[in-house]
N, C-alpha and C positions, 0 to 999 in steps of 0.2 A: 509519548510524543511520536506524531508515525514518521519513520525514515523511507520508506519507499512505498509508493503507492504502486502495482501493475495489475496487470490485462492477463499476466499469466496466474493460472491458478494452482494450486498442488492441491486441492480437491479436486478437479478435474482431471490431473493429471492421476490423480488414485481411485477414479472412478467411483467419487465419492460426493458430485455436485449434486445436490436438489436437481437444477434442470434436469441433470442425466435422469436423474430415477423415475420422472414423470411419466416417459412410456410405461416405465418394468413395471412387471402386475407383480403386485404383494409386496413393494418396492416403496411404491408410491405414498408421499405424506410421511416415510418414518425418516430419511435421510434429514438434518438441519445442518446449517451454516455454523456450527458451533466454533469458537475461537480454538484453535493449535497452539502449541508452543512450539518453538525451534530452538533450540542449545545450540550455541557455538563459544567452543572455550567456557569461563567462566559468565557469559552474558547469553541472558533468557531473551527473546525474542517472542513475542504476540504477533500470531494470526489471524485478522480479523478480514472475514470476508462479506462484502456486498455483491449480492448475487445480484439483484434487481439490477445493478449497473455492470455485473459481471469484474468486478473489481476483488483484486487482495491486498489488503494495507498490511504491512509491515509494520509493529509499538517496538519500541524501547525505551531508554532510558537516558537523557543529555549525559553525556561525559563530562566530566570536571573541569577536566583539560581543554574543554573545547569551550566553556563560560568563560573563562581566565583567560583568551584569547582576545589581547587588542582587536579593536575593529580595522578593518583593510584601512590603508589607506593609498593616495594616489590621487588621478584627478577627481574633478565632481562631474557629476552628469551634467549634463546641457542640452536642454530640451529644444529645438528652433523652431518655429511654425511653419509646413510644410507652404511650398507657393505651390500654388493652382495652376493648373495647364489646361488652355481650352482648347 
């Protein structure tokens, strides 16, 4: 399930993006977007990068605790049709 999508990458930040290596001679074509893992505590995190949109998604795992979680409640939405101003 991805928990955060961003714009920031940790392959680029390790000088380890495909883009980057496209100048470097002898470089170039070996770098791939291969998926990381990140450990925090006992929970594994998935790194999956879209370079072509310059995107890092962040996978894990839904928590128990957070299924078992009544839905909010409070008021309902109310949608009203905007009036037109000419």
């Amino acid at each position: 399930m991805p928990l955060m999508i961003t714009r920031h990458c940790i392959r680029y930040s390790l000088s380890l993006c495909p883009k980057q290596a496209k100048g470097v001679i002898g470089v170039q074509g070996q770098v791939r977007a291969e998926p990381m893992t990140r450990v925090n505590g006992n929970e594994r995190l998935r790194l999956e990068f879209d370079c072509k949109s310059c995107e890092m998604r962040v996978m894990g795992k839904m928590k128990k605790h957070i299924l078992k979680m009544p839905p909010p409640t409070g008021m309902p939405l109310a949608f009203h049709p905007r009036k037109r101003t000419a």
